[in-house]
C-alpha positions as CSV (number, residue, x, y, z in Angstrom):
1,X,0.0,0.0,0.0
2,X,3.1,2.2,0.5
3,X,3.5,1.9,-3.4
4,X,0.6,2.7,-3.9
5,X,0.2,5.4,-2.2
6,X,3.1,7.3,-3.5
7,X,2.1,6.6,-6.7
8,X,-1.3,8.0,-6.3
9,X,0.0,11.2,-4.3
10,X,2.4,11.7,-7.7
11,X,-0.4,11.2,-9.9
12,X,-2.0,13.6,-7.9
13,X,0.4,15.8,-8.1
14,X,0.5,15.7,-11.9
15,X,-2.9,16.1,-12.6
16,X,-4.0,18.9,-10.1
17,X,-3.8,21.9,-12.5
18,X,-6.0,20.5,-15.2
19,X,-9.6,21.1,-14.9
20,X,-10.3,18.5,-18.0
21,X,-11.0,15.0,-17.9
22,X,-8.8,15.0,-21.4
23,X,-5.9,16.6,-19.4
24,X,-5.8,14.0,-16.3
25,X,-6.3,11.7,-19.1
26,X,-3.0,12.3,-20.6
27,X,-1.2,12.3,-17.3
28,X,-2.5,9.0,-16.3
29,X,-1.0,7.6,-19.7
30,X,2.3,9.8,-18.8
31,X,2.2,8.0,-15.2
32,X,1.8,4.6,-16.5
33,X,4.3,4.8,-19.0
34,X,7.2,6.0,-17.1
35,X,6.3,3.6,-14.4
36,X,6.2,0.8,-16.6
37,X,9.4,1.9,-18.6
38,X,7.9,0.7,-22.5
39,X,10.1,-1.5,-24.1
40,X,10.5,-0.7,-28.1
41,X,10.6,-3.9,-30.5
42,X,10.7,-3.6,-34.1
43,X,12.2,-5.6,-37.4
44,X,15.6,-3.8,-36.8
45,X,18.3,-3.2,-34.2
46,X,22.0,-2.3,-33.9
47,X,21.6,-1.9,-37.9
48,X,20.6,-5.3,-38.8
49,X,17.3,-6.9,-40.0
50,X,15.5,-8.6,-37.2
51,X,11.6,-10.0,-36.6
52,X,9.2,-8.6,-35.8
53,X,9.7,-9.2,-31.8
54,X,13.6,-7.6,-31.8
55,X,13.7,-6.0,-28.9
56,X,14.9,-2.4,-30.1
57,X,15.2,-1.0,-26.7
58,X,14.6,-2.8,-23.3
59,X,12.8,-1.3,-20.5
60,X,10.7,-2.6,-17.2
61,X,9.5,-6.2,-17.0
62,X,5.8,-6.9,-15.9
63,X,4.9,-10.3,-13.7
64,X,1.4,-11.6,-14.5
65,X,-0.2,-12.5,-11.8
66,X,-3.3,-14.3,-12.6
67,X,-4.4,-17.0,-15.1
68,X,-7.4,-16.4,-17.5
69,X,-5.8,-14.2,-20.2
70,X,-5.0,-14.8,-23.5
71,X,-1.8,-14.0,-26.0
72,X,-0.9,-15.1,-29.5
73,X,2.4,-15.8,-31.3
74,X,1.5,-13.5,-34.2
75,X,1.3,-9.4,-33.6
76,X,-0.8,-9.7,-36.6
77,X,-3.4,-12.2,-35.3
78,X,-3.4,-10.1,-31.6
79,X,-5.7,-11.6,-28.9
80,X,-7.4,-8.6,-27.0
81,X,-9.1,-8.9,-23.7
82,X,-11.2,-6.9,-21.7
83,X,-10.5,-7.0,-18.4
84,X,-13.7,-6.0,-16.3
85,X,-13.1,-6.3,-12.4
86,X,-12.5,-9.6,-12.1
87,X,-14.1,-10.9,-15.0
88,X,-12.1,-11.3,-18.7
89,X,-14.0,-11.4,-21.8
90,X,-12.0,-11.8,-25.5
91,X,-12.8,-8.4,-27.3
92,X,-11.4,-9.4,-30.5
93,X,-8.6,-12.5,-31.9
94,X,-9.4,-15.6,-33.2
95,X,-10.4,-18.3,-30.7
96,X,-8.2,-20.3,-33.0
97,X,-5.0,-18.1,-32.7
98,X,-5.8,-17.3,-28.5
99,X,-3.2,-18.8,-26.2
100,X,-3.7,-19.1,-22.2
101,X,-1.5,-17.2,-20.5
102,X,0.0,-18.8,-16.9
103,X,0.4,-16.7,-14.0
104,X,3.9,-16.2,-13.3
105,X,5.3,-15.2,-16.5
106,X,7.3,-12.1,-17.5
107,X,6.2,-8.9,-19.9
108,X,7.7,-6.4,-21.0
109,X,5.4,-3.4,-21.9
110,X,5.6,-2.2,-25.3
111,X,2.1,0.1,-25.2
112,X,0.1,2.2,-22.8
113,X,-3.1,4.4,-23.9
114,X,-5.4,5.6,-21.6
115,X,-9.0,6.7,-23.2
116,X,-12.5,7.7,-21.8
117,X,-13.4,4.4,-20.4
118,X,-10.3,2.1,-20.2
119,X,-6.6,1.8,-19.9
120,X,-4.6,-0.3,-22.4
121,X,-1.7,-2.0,-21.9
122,X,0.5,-4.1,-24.8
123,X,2.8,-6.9,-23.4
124,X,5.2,-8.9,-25.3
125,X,6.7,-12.1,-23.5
126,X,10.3,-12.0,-22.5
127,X,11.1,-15.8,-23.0
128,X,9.7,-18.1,-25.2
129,X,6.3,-19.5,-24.2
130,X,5.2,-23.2,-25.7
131,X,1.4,-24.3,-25.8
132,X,2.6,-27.8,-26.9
133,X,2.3,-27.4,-30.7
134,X,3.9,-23.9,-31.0
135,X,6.6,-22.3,-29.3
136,X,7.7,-18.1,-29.2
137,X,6.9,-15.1,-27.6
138,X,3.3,-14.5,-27.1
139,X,1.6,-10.9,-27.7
140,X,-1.2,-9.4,-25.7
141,X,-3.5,-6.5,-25.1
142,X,-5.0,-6.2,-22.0
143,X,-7.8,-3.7,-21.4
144,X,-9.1,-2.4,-18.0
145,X,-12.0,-0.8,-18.4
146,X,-13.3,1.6,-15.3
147,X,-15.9,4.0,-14.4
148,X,-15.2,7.0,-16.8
149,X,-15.7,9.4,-13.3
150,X,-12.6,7.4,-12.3
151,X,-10.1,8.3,-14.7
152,X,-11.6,11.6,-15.6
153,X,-10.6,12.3,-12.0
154,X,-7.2,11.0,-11.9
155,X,-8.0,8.4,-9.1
156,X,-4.9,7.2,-8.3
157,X,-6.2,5.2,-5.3
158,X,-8.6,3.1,-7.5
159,X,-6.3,2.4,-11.1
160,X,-2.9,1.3,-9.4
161,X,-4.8,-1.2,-7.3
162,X,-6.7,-2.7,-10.4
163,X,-3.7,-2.7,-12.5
164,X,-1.5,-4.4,-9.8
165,X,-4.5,-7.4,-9.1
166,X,-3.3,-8.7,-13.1
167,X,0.3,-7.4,-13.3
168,X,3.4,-5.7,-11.2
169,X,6.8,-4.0,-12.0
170,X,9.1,-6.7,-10.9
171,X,10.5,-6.7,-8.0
172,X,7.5,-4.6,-6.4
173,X,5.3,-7.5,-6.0
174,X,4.4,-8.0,-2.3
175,X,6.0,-10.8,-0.7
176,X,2.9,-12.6,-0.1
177,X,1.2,-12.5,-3.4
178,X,1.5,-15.6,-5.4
179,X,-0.1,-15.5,-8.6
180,X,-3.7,-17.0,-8.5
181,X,-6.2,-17.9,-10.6
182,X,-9.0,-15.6,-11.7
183,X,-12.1,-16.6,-10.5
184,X,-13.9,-18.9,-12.9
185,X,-11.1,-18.3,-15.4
186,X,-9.1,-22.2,-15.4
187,X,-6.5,-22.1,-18.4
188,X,-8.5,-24.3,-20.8
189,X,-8.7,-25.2,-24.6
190,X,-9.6,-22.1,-25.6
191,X,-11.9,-19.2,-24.3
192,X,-15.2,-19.1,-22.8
193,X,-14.2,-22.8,-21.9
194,X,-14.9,-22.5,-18.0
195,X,-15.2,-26.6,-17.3
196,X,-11.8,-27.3,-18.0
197,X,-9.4,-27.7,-15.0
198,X,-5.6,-26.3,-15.3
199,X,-2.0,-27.3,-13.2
200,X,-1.4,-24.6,-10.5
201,X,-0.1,-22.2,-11.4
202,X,4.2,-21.4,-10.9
203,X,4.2,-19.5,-7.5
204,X,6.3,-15.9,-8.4
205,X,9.6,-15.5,-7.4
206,X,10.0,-12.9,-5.2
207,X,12.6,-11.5,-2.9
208,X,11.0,-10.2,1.1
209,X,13.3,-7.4,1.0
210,X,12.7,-5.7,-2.1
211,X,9.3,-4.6,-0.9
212,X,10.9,-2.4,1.7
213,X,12.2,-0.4,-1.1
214,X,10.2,3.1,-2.6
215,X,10.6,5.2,-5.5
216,X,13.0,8.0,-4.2
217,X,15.3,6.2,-1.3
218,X,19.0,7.0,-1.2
219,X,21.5,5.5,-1.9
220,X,22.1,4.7,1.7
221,X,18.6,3.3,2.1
222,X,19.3,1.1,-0.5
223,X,22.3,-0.4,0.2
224,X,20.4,-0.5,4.7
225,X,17.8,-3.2,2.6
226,X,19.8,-4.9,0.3
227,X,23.4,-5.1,1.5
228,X,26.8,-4.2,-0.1
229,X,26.1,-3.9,-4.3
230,X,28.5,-6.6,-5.9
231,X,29.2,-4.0,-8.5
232,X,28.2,-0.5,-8.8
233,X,28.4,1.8,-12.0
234,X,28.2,5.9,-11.4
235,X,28.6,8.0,-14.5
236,X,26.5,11.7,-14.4
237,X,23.4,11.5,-12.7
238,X,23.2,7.7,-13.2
239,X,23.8,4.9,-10.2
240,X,23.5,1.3,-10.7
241,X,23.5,-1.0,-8.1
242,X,23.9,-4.6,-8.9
243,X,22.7,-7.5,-6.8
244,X,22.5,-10.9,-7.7
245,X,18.5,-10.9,-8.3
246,X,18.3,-7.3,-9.4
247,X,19.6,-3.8,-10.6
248,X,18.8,-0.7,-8.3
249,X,18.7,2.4,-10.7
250,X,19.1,5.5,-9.0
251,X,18.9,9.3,-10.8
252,X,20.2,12.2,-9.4
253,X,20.5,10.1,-6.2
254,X,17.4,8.6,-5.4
255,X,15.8,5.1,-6.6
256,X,13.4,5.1,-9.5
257,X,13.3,1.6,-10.6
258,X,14.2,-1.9,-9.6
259,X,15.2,-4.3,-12.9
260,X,15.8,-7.8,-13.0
261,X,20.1,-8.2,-12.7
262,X,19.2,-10.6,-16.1
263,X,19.0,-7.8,-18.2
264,X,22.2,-6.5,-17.2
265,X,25.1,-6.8,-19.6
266,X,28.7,-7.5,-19.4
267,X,30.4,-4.6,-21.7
268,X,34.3,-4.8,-21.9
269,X,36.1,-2.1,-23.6
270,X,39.7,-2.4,-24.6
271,X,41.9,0.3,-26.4
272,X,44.9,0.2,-29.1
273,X,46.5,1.5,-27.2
274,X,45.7,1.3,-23.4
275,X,45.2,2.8,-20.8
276,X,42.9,5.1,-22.6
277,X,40.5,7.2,-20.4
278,X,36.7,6.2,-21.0
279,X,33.4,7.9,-20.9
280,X,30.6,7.4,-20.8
281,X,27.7,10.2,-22.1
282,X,30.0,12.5,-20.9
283,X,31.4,11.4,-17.8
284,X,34.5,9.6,-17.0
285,X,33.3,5.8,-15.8
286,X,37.5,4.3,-15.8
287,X,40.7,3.4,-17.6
288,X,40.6,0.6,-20.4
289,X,40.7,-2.2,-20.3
290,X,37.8,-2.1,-18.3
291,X,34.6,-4.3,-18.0
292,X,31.1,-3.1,-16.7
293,X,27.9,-4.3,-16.1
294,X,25.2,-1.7,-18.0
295,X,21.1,-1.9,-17.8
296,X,20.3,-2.1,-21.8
297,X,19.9,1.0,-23.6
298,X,22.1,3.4,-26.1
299,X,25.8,4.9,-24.9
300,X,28.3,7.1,-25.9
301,X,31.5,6.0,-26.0
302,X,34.2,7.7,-25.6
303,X,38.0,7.3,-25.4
304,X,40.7,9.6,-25.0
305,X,44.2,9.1,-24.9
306,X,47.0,12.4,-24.6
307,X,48.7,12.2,-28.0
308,X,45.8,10.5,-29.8
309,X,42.8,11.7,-31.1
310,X,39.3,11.2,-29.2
311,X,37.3,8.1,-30.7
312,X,33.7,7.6,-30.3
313,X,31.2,5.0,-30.9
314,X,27.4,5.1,-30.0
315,X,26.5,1.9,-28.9
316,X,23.2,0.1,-28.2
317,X,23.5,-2.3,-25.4
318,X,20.5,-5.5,-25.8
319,X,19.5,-7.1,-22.3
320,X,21.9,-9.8,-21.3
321,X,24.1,-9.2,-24.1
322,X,27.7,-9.6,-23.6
323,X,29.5,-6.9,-25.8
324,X,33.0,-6.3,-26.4
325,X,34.0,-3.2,-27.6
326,X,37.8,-2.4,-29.0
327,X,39.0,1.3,-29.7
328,X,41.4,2.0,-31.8
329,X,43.1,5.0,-31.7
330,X,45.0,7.2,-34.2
331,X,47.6,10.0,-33.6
């Protein structure tokens, strides 16, 4: 509830000088997307052709926490649900194509739209899911529909809450919420199937002390919840605090987001020759050859060497990737 909370005093916050429904509309969607962190997927990244699942850029992951909605392995063919309280209905996708979805599995977000009478959210999976005949990543849209008073208002108290019942930023699930079944909505053959029974579903992996973590600790806090970092990255006004289970990413000194320590990569940078000062976006991060652990997302890399001149790359680091990257340097 402390997550909550804050999150409905920000939204709050946001939305208090609009007197229009359309305004506190737009903030919601603003809300939502920077606390979900959309991921960007596309047929091309790092300059090469790719499907149509390539993750472009990587941001948060989303746990699913109840069975009874549907995905399918084609973006073309998308299964969309309607997600009304407790009850799911399949607004539109072909029975055929419509996947059950198992509590327990990770999303990342890749769309969030907020309009009069619902919020939308698009998921992609981040592993490959298998049915039994087909195997891939599964697409989604899930849409929560509420009162229209409700988001007209900005009710922070009411949307987080329903949001968090289906899905939660991992590593901000509480400690005590397993996934569960919807009611009356048993994994089965295909939708609108309620007689069929399903396996439990996987319980969520979840670590107790993360949920004594909020948006905007220190430094310090962090490191009073989770221990000692076993590595720890500072360049500008970026920390990164890397624990076995997860990444603490702190801006400007304070935590805004917790990401699975899965999607960090090893990046090694050498130089011809070494010893070669290297930066970061601007700021100095060490001496080559040197060998960080980076969240994905794009870099500029720098290296400078007295005699030499400055070389730069801009790099695009994918989630779990190990990169190597060589500078050579000419006088």
């Amino acid at each position: 509830m402390v997550v909550y909370a804050a999150l409905a005093l920000s939204l709050a916050l946001l939305v208090a000088g609009y007197g229009q429904g359309q305004g506190r509309r737009q903030e919601i969607e603003d809300s939502l997307q920077n606390r979900y962190r959309l991921t960007k997927v596309g047929p091309s990244a790092l300059g090469m052709r790719g499907s149509e699942n390539s993750i472009r850029h990587a941001g948060g992951v989303v746990l699913l926490k109840k069975n009874g909605l549907w995905g399918s392995y084609k973006r073309n063919r998308l299964v969309s649900n309607g997600i009304y309280g407790e009850r799911v209905e399949l607004l539109s996708g072909s029975q055929q194509d419509a996947v059950p979805i198992k509590a327990g599995e990770r999303f990342y977000v890749i769309a969030v739209a907020v309009s009069s009478d619902a919020i939308t959210i698009g998921l992609l999976s981040v592993a490959n899911l298998g049915n039994g005949s087909e195997n891939g990543q599964l697409w989604a849209s899930l849409n929560f529909f509420f009162d229209k008073t409700v988001l007209d208002q900005g009710n922070g108290n009411k949307i987080f809450p329903e949001l968090d019942e289906w899905l939660v930023p991992e590593g901000m699930e509480p400690a005590s919420s397993a996934p569960v079944p919807a009611p009356g909505a048993a994994a089965s053959a295909g939708p609108g199937n309620s007689s069929a029974s399903s396996a439990p579903a996987p319980a969520a992996t979840t670590n107790p002390s993360i949920i004594k973590l909020q948006p905007g600790m220190s430094k310090e806090e962090v490191v009073s919840v989770l221990g000692a970092p076993q590595r720890e990255v500072t360049f500008g006004e970026n920390t990164f605090l890397e624990y076995q289970n997860v990444m603490a990413v702190l801006q400007q000194g304070k935590l805004t987001a917790l990401n699975p320590s899965a999607l960090a990569s090893s990046v090694k940078i050498s130089s011809e020759p070494a010893r070669a000062d290297v930066f970061l976006d601007g700021d100095f991060v060490g001496t080559t050859p040197l060998s960080l652990r980076l969240p994905p997302r794009t870099y500029k890399i720098t290296a400078k060497l007295a005699g030499y001149q400055e070389w730069q790359r801009v790099l695009k680091v994918l989630p779990g990737s190990d990169v190597n990257v060589a500078a050579v340097l000419s006088k």
